[in-house]
C-alpha positions as CSV (number, residue, x, y, z in Angstrom):
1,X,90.7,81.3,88.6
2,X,94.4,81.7,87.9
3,X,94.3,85.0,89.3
4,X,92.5,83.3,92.9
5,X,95.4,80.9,92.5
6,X,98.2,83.6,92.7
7,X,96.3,85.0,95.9
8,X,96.0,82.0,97.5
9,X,99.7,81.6,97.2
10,X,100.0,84.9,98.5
11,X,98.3,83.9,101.7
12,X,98.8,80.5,102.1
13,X,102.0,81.1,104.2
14,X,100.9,84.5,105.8
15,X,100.5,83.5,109.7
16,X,98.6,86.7,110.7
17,X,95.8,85.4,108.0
18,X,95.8,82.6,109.5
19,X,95.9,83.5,113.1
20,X,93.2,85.2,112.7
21,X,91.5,82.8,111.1
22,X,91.5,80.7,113.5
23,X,90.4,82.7,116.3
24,X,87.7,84.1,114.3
25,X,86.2,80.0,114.1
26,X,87.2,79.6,117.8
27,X,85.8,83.0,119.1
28,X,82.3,82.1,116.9
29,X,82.4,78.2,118.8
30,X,83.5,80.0,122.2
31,X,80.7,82.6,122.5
32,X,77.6,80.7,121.3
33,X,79.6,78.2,123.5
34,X,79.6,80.6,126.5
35,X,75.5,81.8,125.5
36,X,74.5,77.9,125.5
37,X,75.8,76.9,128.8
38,X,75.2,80.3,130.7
39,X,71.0,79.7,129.4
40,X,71.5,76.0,130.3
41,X,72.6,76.9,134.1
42,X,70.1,79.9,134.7
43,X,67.5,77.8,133.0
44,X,67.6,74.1,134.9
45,X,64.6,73.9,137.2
46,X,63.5,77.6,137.1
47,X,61.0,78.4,135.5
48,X,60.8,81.6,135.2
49,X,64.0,82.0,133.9
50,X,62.8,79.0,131.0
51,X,59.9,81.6,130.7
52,X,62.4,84.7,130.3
53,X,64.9,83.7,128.2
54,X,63.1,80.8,125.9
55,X,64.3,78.3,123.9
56,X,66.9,80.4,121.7
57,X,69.1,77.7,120.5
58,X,66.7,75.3,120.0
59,X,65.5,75.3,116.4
60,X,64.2,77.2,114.5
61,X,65.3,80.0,117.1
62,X,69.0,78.9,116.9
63,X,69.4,79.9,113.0
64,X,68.6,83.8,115.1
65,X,70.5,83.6,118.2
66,X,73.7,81.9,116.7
67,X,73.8,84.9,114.1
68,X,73.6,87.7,116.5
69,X,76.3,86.4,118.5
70,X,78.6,85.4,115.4
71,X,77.8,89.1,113.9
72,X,80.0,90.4,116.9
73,X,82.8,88.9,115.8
74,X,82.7,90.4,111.6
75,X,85.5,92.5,112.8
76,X,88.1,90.1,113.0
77,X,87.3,89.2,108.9
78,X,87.6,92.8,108.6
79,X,91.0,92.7,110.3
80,X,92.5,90.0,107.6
81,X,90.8,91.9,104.7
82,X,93.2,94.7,106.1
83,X,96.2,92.8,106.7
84,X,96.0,90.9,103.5
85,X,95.0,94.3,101.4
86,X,97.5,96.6,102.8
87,X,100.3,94.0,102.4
88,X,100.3,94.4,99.4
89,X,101.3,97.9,99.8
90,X,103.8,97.8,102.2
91,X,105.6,94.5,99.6
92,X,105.1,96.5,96.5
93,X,103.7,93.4,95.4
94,X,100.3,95.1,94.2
95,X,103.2,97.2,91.8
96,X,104.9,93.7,90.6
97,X,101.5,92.3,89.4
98,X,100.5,95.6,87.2
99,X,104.3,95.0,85.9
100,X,103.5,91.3,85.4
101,X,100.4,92.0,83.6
102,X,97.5,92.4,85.8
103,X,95.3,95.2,84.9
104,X,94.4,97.5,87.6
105,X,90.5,95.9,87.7
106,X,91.5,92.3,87.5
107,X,93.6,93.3,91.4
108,X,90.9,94.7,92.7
109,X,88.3,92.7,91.7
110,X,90.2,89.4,92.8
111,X,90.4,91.4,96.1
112,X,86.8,91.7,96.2
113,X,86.9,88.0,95.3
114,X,88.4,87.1,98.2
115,X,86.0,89.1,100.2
116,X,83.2,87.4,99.0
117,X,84.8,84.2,99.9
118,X,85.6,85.1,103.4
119,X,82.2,86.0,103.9
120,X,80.6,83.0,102.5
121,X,82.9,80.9,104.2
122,X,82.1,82.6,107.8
123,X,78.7,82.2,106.5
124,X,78.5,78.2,105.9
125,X,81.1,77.7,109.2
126,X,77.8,79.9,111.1
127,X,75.6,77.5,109.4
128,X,77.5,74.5,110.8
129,X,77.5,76.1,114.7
130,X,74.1,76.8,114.3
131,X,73.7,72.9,113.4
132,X,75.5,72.1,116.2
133,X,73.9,74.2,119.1
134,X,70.1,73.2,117.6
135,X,71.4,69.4,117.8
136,X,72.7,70.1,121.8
137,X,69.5,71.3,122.4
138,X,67.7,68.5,121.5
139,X,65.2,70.2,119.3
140,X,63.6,69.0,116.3
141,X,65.5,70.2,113.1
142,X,63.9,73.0,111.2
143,X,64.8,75.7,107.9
144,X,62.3,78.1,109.9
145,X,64.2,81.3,110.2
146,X,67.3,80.3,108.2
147,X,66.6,83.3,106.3
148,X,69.0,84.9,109.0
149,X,71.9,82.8,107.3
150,X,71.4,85.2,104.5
151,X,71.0,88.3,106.8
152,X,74.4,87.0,108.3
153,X,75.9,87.0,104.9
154,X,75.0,90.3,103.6
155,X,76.3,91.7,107.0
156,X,79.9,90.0,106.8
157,X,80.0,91.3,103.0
158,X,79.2,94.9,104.8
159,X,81.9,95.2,107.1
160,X,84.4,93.2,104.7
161,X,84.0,95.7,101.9
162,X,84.2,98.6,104.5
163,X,87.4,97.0,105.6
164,X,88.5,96.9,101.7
165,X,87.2,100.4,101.5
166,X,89.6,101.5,103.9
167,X,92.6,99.6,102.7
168,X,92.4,100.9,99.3
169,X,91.8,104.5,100.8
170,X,94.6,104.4,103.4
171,X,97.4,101.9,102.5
172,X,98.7,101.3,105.7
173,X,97.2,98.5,108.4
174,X,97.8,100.5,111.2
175,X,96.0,103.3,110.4
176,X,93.3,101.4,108.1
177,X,92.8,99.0,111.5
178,X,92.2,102.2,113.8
179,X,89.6,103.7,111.5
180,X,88.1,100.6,110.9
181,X,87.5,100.0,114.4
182,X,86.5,103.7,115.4
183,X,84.2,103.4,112.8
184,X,82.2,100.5,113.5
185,X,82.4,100.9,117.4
186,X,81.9,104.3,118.4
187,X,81.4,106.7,115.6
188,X,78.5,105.3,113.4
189,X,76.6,104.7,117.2
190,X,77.7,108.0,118.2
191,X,76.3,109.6,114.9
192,X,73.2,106.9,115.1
193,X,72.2,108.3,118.3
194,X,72.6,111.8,117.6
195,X,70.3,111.4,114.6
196,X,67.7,109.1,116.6
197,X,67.5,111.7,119.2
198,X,67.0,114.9,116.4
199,X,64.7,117.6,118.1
200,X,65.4,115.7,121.7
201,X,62.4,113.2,120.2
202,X,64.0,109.7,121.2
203,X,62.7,107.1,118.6
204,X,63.3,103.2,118.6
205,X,63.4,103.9,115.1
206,X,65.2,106.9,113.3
207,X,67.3,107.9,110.1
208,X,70.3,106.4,112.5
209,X,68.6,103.2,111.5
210,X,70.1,103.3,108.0
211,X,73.5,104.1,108.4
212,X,76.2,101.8,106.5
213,X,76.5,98.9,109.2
214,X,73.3,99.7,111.2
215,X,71.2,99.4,108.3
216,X,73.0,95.1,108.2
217,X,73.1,94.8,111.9
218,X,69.5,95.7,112.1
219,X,68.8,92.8,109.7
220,X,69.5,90.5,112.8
221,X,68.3,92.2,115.8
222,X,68.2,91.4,119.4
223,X,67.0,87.5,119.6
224,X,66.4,87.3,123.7
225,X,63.6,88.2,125.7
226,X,61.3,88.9,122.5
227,X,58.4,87.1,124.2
228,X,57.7,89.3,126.9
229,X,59.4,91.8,125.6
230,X,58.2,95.0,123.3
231,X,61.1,96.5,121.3
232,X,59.2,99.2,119.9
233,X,59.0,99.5,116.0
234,X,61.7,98.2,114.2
235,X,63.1,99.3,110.5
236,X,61.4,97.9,107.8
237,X,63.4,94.5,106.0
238,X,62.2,95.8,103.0
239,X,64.2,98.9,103.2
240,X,66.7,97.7,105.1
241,X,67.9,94.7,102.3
242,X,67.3,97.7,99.7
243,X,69.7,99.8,101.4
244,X,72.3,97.3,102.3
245,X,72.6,96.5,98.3
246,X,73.2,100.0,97.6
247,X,75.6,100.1,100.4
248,X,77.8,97.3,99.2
249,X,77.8,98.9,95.6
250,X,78.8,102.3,96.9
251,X,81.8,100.3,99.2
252,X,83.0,98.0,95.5
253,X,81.9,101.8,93.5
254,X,85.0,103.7,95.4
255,X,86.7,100.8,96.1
256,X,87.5,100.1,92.5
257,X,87.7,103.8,91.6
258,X,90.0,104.6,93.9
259,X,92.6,101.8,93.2
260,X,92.3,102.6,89.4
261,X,93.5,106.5,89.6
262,X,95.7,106.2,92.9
263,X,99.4,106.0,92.4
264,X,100.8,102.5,92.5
């Protein structure tokens, strides 16, 4: 605890943290926002479109719907893991605390803390929209499907602990930023196609299934049209929780080795 204490005075007066911060709790208001409104106005007296698109934020579909949306914003958590991490480098302030008398594991590990934290805080503020959209609604309350509240979790911890992965590995937030967000945007979905598509086969499900953020992203898939819809097989849970665990050990694994034989 006094070791979250020192960080929290570390980034209790960082405005980028917080900028980001809030924008990542505005963006997550604004899109479900945009997502409720849009169905509302397609929706009123047509129904076919009531037929098409459902009743996705009404409960127990909301728990669903508001953590797809929300999942498209886990970068911007990833971006103050970055800024806060790599800070550290650029201050020497990671060097001051060894000197001070922080062992190498207890820096990394309150890193990984804060992570955690991040992620579960994202996670109860999703909760809360979710709340709030099932309420507008005017549905009757129900935990049906609030298992995705979990799903959400274990995918902010994902691409948090990449972000961390990539801090440690790097050291500068310029560079750890760019790879963070060719990674997750167009190089694990180029590789996850080219996989998919192995002997020119195409497959709704394939080994690009189970790379490091797929494998969480397909924990909450596609909530609209599902219906009238077929979406062809999709990966097993099952496999899919199993992997994400070993995922997130293999992202805290390097994360820690690396920081305790890299030159401070």
């Amino acid at each position: 605890m006094n070791l979250l204490k020192i960080e929290w005075l570390k980034i209790k007066g960082y405005k980028t943290f917080w900028i980001l911060t809030t924008l990542f709790l505005v963006s997550i208001l604004g899109v479900n926002y945009f997502a409720y409104n849009f169905k509302q106005a397609v929706s009123q007296g047509n129904a076919q479109a009531n037929i098409l698109f459902g009743s996705p934020f009404s409960f127990p579909n909301v728990w669903h719907t508001v953590t797809y949306l929300s999942s498209f914003l886990l970068f911007i958590p990833g971006l103050m893991i970055i800024t806060s991490i790599t800070n550290e480098y650029s201050y020497k302030t990671h060097r001051q605390n060894i000197i001070d008398g922080w062992s190498r594991l207890q820096f990394i590990h309150v890193k990984i803390a804060l992570v955690v934290i991040i992620s579960f805080l994202s996670t109860v503020f999703v909760f809360l929209t979710s709340l709030l959209y099932g309420s507008l609604a005017g549905s009757t309350f129900s935990f049906d499907k609030i298992e995705f509240i979990g799903y959400y979790f274990i995918q902010a911890l994902s691409y948090s602990m990449l972000a961390l992965l990539l801090s440690v590995l790097i050291k500068r937030s310029g560079l750890s930023i760019g790879l963070f967000f060719l990674y997750s945007f167009i190089i694990e979905n180029f590789l996850g196609a080219i996989l998919n598509n192995m002997g020119g086969i195409k497959s709704a499900s394939g080994p690009g299934d189970y790379l490091p953020l797929n494998t969480t992203d397909n924990l909450i898939p596609f909530p609209f049209f599902r219906n009238i819809v077929q979406f062809g097989t999709q990966p097993s849970l099952y496999i899919l929780l199993g992997l994400s665990a070993v995922y997130l050990f293999l992202y805290y694994f390097f994360s820690v080795r690396k920081f305790q034989t890299q030159d401070l």
